[in-house]
C-alpha positions in Angstrom: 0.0 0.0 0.0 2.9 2.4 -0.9 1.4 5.9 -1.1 4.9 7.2 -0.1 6.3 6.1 -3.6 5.1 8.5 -5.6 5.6 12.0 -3.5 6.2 15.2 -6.1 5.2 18.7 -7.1 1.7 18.6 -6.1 2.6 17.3 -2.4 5.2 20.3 -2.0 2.7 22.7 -2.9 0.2 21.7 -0.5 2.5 21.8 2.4 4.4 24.9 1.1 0.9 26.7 1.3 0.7 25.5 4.9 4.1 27.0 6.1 4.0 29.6 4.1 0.9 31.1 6.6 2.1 30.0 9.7 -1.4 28.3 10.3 -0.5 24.3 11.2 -3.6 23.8 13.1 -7.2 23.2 11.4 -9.1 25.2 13.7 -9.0 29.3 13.6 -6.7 31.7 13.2 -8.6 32.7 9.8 -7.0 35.8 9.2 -3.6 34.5 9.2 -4.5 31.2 6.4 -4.3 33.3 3.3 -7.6 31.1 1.7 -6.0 27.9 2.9 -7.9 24.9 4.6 -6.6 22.0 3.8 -8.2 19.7 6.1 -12.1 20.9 5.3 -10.6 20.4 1.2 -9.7 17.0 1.8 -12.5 16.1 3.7 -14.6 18.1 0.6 -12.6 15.5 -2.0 -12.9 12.5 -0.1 -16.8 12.4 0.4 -16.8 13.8 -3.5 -14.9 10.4 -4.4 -16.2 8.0 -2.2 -19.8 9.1 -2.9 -21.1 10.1 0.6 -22.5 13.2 2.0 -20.1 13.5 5.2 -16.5 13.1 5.7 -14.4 13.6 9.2 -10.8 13.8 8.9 -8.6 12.5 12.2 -5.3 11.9 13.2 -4.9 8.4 12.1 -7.1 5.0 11.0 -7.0 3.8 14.9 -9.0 7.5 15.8 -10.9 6.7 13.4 -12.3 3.7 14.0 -12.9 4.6 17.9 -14.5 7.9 16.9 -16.4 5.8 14.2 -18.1 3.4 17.2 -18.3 6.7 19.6 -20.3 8.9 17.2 -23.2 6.1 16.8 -23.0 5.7 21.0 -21.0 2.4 21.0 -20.1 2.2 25.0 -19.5 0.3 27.9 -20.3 -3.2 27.3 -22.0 -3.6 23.8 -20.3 -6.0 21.5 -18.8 -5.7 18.6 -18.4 -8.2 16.2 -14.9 -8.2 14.1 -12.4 -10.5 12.3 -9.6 -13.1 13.7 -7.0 -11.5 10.6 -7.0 -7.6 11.1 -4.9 -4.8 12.2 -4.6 -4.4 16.6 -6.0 -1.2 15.9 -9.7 -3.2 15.5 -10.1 -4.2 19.2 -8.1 -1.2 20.9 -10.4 1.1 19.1 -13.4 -1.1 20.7 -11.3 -1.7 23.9 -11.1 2.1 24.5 -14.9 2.8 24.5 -15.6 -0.2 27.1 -17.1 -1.9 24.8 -15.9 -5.8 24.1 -14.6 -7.2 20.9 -16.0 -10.7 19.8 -13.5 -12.1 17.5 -15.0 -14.6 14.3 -13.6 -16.6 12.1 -12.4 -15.3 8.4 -13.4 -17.4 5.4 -11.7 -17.9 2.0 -12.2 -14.1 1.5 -9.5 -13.3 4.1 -12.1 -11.2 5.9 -15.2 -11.8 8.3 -17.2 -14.8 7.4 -20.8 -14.2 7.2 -21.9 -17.4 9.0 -19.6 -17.0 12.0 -21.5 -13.5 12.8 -24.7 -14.6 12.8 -23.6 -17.9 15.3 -22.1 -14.8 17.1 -24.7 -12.4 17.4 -26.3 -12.1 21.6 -28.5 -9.5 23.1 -25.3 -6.9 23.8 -24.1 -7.1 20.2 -24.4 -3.8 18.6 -22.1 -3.7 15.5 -20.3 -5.9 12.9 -17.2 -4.6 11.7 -15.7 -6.3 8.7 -11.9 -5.6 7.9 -11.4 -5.2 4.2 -8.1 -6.8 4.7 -4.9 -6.3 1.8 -7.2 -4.4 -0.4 -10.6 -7.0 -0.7 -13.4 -6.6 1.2 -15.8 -8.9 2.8 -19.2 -10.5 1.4 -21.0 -7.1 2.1 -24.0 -8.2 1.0 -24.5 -10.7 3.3 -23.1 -8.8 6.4 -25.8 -5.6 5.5 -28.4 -8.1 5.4 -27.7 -9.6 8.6 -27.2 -6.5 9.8 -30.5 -5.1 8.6 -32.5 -8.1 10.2 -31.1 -7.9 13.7 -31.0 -4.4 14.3 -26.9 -3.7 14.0 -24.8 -0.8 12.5 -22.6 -1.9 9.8 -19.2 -0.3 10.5 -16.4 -0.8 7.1 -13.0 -0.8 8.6 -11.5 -0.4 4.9 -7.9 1.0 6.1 -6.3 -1.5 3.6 -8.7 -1.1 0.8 -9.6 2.3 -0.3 -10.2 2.6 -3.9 -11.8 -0.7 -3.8 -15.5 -1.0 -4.5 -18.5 -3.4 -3.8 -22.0 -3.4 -6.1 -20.3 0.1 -7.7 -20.1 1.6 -4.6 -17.3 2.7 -3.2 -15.6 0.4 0.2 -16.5 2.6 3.1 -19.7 3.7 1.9 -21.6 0.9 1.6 -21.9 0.2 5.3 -23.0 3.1 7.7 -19.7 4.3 8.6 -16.5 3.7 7.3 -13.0 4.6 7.9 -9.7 4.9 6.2 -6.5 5.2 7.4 -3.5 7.1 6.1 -0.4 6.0 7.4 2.4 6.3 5.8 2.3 2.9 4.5 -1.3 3.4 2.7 -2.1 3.9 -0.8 -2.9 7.2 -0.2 -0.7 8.6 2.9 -1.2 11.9 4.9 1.8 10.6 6.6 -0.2 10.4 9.6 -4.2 10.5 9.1 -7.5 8.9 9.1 -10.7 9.4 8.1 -14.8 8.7 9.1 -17.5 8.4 6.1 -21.1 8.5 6.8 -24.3 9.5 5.2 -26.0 9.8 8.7 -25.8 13.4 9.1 -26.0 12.6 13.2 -23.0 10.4 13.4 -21.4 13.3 11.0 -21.7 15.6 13.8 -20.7 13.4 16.5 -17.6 12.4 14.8 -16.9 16.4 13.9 -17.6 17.3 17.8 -16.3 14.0 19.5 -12.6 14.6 17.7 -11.9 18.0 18.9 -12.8 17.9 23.0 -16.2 17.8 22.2 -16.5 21.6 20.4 -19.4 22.1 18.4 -17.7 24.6 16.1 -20.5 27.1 15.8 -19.2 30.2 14.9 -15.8 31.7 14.6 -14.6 32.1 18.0 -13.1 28.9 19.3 -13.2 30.4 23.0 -17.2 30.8 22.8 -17.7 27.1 21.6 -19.8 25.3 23.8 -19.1 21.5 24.3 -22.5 19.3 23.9 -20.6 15.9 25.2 -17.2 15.2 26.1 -15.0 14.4 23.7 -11.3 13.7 23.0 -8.1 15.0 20.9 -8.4 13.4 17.5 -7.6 16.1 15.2 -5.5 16.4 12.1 -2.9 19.0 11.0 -2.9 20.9 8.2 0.2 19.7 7.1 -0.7 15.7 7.0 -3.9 16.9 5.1 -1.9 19.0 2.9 0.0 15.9 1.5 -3.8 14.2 1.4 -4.9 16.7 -0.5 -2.2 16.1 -2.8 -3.0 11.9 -3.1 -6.0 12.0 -2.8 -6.6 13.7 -6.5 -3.7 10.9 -7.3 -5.6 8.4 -5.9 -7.3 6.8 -9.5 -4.1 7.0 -10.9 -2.3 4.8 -8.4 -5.0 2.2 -8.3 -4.6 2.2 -12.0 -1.0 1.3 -11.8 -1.4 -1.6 -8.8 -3.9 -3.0 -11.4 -1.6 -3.1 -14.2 1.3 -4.3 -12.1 -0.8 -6.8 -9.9 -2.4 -8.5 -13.0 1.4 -8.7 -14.8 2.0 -11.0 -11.6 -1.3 -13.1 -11.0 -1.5 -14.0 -14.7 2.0 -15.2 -14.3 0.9 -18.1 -11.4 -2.9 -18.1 -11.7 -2.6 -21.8 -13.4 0.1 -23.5 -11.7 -1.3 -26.4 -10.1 -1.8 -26.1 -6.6 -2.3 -22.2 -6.2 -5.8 -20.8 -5.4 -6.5 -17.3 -5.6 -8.2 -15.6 -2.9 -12.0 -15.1 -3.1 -13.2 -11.5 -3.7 -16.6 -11.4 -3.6 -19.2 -11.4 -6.6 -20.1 -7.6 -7.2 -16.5 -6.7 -5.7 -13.5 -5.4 -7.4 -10.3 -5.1 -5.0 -7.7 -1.9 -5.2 -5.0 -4.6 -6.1 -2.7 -3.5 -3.3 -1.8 -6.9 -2.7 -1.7 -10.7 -4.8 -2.9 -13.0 -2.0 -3.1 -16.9 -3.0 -3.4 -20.4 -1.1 -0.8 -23.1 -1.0 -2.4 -26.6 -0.6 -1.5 -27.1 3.4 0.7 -24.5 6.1 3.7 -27.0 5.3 4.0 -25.5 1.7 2.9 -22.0 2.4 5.8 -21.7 4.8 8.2 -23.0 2.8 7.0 -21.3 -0.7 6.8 -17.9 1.6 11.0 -18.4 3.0 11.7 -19.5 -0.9 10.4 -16.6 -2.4 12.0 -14.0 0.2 15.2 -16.0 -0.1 15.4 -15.4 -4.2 14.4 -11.8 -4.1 10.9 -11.2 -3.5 10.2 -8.7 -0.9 6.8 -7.6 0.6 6.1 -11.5 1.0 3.7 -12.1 3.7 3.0 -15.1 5.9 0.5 -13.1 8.2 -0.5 -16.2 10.0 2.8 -16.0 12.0 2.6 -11.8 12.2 2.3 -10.7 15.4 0.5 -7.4 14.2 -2.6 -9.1 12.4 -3.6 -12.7 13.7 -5.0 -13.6 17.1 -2.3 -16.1 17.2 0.2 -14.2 19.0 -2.1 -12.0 20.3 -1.2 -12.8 24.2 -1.7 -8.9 25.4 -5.2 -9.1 24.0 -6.2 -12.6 25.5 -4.5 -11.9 29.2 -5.6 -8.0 28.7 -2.9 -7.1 29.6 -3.1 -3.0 30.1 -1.3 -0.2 31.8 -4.1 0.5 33.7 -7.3 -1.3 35.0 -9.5 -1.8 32.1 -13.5 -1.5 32.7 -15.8 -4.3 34.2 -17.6 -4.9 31.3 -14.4 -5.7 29.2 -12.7 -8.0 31.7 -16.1 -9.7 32.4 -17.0 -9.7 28.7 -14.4 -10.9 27.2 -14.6 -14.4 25.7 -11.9 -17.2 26.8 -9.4 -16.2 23.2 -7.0 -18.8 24.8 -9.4 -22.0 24.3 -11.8 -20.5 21.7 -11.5 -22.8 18.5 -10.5 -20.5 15.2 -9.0 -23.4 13.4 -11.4 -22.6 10.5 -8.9 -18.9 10.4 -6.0 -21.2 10.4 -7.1 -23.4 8.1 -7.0 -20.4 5.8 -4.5 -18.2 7.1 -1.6 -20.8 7.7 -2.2 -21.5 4.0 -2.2 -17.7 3.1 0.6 -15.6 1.3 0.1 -12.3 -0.1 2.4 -9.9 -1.9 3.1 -6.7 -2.1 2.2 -4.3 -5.0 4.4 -1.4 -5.5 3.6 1.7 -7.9 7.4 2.3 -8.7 8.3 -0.8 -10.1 9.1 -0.5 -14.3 7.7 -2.8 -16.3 11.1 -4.5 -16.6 11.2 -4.8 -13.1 7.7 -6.2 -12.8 8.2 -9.1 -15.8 11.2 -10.4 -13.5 9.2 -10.1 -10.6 6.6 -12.6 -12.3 8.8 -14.4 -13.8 11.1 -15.3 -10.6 7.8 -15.9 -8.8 6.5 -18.5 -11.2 9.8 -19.9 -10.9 9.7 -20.5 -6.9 6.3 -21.5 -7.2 6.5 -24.4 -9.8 10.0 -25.5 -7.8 8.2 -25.8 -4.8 5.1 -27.5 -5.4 7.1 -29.9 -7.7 9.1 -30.7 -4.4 6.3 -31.2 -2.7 4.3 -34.0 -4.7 
């Protein structure tokens, strides 16, 4: 997901504006700005190109997904319903409110499986989160319909996917809130940055008061701003939205190069015998940030994964020994360990992640590799690429028969 590639001209321009008045904050000091707000244009191009009517830029894709849960009252208690393979991010966000994280199995999507949230679903369950994990999303369909018939808010964690799109619309704004992040390591980067997405107009304003301390921005003097419910320090600079501001109008552009370079490499191993690609949905079309596949058992995938690495192929994944992104070596979130004492509700909430059975996840996972797709490779550069990968994988599965 590497926004940070392709930095130039319009980047430096952005920011430039932003030293050049003094102004780094997003809030006030209008007479000082010379005409420049870059945060409130970013958040004007991103609900413009994701197709919704409300867009609240943050500090990063963790904010957002906590400010997400807050804006639609997600406390002390509820659950929330979200993947095995994801980002920590997922159940801090949820941790942070008080509210409990209830961890399903992923299917041959790589995401949430349908069928493991509905087993899931109790009385305190308030949301599903899906995690549109290396750039596909999950069955959407299914999830808004399950959603719809028991009453729960639909929340699209698509940090790893924008661009992407499900029945032509947009990930993020098929669900009733969604959230982006961009990290520097996106395919659009701020640097540091996030974002929330909603057609609710009520969440809208939640997530715009609930960022900045709880300010309901009416008017133009920060100092009279009355605070309607407590909030917390979310907010943006103007020089992280500066460079957004800048990406996100190069946003089509980028996607348009992972595609070429991502179908250069899949049509290259698509028919070797023993490879499955991963399932995108029917009505989905992924931002092609990343080639995941299947080996036929963990054995393989471990040893196809160290093979490839070992002849040259970097941004090779085996996420199902990652410490960031599978419950596997998750120990902090299954002891809780925390700084501090974490609420009632949590510690008495929490299921038993120590004995719960997600061999289904494994099953998938521990077969699992995905690959990197990079905008600065040449086309030279990305012929080898498929070419040397075709290579490992035909060695290795000939090995193993």
């Amino acid at each position: 997901m590497p926004g940070f590639e392709l930095f130039g001209d319009e980047e430096r321009k952005h920011v430039n504006d932003v030293l050049e008045s003094g102004v780094l904050m997003r809030y006030g000091f209008d007479g000082m700005r010379n005409g420049h707000w870059k945060a409130v244009e970013l958040e004007k191009a991103i609900s413009k190109r994701m197709e919704v009517a409300h867009t609240q830029l943050v500090s990063n894709g963790t904010s957002a997904l906590t400010i997400a849960l807050a804006s639609a009252g997600i406390g002390a208690g509820d659950e929330v319903i979200m993947p095995t393979f994801t980002f920590v991010a997922s159940f801090e966000s949820i941790i942070a409110l008080g509210a409990v994280p209830v961890l399903v199995d992923i299917d041959d999507t790589l995401t949430i499986d349908p069928k493991k949230v509905e087993e899931a679903i109790t009385a305190k369950t308030k949301v599903v989160m899906p995690v549109h994990m290396c750039g596909s999303m999950a069955n959407l369909k299914a999830l808004k319909d399950i959603c719809e018939v028991n009453g729960l808010l639909l929340l699209e964690d698509a940090c790893q996917a924008i661009g992407g799109s499900y029945e032509g619309k947009p990930l993020g704004s098929y669900g009733d809130l969604g959230c982006f992040s961009f990290d520097y390591v996106k395919t659009i980067t701020c640097g540091e940055g996030g974002a929330v997405i909603t057609n609710n107009e009520n969440y809208a304003t939640n997530a715009d008061h609930y960022s900045d301390h709880g300010h309901d921005h009416v008017g133009k003097d920060r100092g009279a701003e009355t605070h309607p419910f407590l909030g917390y320090n979310y907010r943006i600079s103007e020089l992280n939205a500066a460079v957004g501001l800048a990406q996100i109008n190069r946003l089509d552009n980028f996607l348009a190069i992972q595609k070429k370079n991502y179908t250069v490499l899949r049509e290259a191993i698509e028919t070797i015998s023993g490879i499955t690609m991963r399932t995108v949905p029917d009505g989905g079309e992924e931002n092609y940030s990343f080639l995941s596949f299947f080996m036929n058992d963990e054995e393989t995938a471990r040893a196809t994964q160290k093979e490839l690495v070992a002849n040259g192929v970097d941004g090779c994944f085996y996420w199902f020994d990652n410490n960031w992104h599978y419950i596997k070596k998750w120990e902090h979130l299954k002891d809780l360990k925390s700084l501090g004492k974490l609420p009632e509700e949590v510690i008495k909430g929490l299921p038993d992640y120590n004995s719960q059975d997600f061999s289904q996840s494994d099953q998938w996972l521990g077969r699992n590799i995905s690959v990197l797709i990079k905008l600065s490779w040449t086309d030279e550069e990305v012929n080898e690429r498929a070419q040397k990968m075709k290579q490992v994988l035909s060695g290795v599965l000939l090995e193993t028969k």
